[in-house]
DODOKE-595459 format. One line per field, with one value per residue: x, y, z of N, C-alpha, C, CB in turn. Coordinates in steps of 0.1 Angstrom, whole numbers. Glycine has a CB too. Example, Ala and Ser with C-alpha at 12.3 -4.5 7.8 and 13.67 -1.06 7.14 Angstrom:
// DODOKE-595459
n.c1	[132:128]
n.c2	[-57:-22]
n.c3	[78:71]
ca.c1	[123:137]
ca.c2	[-45:-11]
ca.c3	[78:71]
c.c1	[132:129]
c.c2	[-33:0]
c.c3	[78:79]
cb.c1	[113:141]
cb.c2	[-45:-6]
cb.c3	[90:57]
//
This chain:
// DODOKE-595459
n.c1	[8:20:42:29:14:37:40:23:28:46:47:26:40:58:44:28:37:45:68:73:94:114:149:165:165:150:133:103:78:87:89:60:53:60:41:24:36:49:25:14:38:49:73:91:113:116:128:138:163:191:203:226:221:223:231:213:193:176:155:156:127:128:113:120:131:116:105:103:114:99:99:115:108:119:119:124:136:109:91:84:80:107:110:112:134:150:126:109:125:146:158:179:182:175:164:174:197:225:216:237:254:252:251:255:241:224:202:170:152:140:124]
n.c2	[-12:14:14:16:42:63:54:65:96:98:102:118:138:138:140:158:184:212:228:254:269:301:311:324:360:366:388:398:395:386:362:356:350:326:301:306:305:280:268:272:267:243:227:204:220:239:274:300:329:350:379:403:431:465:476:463:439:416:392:366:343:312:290:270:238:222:230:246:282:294:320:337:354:386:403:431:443:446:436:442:444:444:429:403:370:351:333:330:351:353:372:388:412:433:463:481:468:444:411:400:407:408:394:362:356:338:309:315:299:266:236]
n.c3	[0:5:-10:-31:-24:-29:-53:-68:-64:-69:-98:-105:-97:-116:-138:-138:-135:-151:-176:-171:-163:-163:-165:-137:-135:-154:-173:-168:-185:-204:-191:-187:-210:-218:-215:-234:-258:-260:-261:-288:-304:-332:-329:-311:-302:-295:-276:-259:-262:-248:-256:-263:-275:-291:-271:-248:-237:-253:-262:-281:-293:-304:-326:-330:-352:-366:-390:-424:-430:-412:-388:-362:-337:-324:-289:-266:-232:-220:-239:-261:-295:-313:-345:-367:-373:-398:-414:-444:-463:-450:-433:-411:-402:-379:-364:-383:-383:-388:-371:-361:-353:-331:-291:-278:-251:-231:-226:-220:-215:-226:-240]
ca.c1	[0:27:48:19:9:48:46:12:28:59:38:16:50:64:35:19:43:46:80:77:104:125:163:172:168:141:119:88:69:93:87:50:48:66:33:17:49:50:15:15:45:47:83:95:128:118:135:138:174:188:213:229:219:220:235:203:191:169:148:148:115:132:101:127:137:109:97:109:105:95:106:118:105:128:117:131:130:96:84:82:87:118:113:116:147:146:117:109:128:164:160:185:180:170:165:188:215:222:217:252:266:240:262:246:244:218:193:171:142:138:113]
ca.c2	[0:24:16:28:57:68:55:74:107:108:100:132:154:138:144:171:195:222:234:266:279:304:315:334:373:369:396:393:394:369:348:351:349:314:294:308:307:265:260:277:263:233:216:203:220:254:279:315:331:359:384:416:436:477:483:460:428:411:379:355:335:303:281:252:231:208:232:254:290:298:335:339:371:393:418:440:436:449:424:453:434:447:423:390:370:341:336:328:360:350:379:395:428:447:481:486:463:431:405:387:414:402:384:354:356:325:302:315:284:258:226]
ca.c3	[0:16:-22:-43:-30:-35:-70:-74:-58:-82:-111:-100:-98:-133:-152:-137:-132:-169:-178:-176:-154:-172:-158:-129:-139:-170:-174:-161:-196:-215:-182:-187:-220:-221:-215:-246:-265:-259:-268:-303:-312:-338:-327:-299:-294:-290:-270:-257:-261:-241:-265:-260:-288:-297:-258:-246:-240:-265:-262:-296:-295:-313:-329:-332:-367:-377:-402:-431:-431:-398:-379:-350:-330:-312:-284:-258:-222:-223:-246:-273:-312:-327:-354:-370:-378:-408:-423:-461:-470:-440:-428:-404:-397:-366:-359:-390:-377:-391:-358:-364:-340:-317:-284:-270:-233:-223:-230:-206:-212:-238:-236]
c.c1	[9:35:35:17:23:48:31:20:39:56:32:28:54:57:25:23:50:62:80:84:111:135:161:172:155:135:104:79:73:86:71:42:51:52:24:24:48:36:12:23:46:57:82:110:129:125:137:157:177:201:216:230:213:217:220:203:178:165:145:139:119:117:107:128:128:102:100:102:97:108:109:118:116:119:128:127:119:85:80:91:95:119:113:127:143:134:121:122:148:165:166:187:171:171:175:199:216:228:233:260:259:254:251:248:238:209:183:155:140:127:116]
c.c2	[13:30:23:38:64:68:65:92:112:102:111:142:152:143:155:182:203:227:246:279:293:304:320:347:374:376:390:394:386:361:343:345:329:301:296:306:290:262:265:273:249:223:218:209:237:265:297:314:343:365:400:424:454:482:476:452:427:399:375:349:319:295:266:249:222:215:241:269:298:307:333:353:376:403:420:434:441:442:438:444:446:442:412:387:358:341:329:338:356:361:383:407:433:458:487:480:448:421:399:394:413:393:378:354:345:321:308:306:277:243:214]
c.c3	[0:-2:-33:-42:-34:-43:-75:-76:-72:-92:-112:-102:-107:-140:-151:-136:-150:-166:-184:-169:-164:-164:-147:-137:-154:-163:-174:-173:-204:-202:-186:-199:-225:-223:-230:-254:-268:-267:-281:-309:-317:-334:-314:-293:-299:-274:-272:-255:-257:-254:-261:-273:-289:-282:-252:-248:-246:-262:-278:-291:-305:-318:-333:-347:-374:-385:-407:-425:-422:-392:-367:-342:-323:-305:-276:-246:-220:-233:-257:-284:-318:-339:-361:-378:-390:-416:-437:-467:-463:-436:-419:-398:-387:-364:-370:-394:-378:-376:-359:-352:-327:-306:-273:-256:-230:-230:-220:-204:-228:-232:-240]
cb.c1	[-9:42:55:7:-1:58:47:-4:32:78:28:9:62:65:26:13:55:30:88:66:120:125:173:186:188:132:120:80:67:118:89:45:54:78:26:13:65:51:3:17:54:46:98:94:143:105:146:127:178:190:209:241:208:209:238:197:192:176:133:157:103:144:92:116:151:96:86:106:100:93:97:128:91:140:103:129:137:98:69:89:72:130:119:107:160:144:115:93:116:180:156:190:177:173:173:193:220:230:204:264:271:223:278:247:238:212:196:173:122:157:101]
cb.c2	[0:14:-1:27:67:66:35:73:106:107:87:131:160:125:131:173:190:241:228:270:266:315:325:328:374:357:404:402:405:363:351:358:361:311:296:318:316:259:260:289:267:235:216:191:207:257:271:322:329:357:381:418:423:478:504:464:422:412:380:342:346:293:287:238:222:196:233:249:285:284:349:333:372:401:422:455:435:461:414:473:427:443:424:384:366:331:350:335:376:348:381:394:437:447:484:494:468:427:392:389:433:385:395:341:369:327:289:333:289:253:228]
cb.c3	[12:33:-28:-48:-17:-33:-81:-62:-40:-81:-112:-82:-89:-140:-157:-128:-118:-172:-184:-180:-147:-180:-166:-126:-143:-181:-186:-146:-203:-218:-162:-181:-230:-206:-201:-250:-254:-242:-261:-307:-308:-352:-334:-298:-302:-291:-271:-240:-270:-223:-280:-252:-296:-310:-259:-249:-231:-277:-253:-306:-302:-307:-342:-326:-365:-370:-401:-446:-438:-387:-377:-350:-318:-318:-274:-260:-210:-228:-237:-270:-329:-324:-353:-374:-364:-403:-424:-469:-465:-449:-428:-407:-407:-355:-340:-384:-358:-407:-356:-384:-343:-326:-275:-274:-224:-209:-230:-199:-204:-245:-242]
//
């Protein structure tokens, strides 16, 4: 009796518990946006990226690799859209400024 309800209990924290921590230090509008962000997206190996970009950090929105042609949003820490990166078109450019000089600082949640 004593062994099942343990195996019930951590069966209940495996499969019940959502991954939607982000880092240490995320802005409180990437953090909240993360739950919407997962359920719209089509792959599984999406991920938020943290970057220092035009004296400022910047959140990519990755949508992951299972499918052509897909953007990837940038904002600010304010969750304000600077942009989208890839795409049909490959697009690079932010605010003017092609992302390449972008500097990766963290992951700061992936799924």
């Amino acid at each position: 009796m004593k062994s099942t309800s343990l195996t019930l209990l951590a069966m209940m924290i495996l499969f019940g518990c959502e991954k939607y921590n982000p880092a240490a230090n995320t802005p409180e509008c990437v953090a909240d946006s993360i739950k919407d962000f997962s359920k719209d997206a089509w792959c599984e190996d999406i991920k938020i990226e943290e970057y220092l970009f035009q004296g400022g950090y910047v959140y990519c929105y990755d949508p992951g690799t299972c499918g052509n042609d897909m953007d990837t949003k940038v904002v600010d820490a304010n969750c304000n859209v600077l942009g989208y990166l890839g795409g049909f078109s490959g697009n690079d450019i932010i605010n003017g400024e092609s992302f390449t000089s972008a500097q990766f600082i963290r992951t700061v949640w992936e799924q």
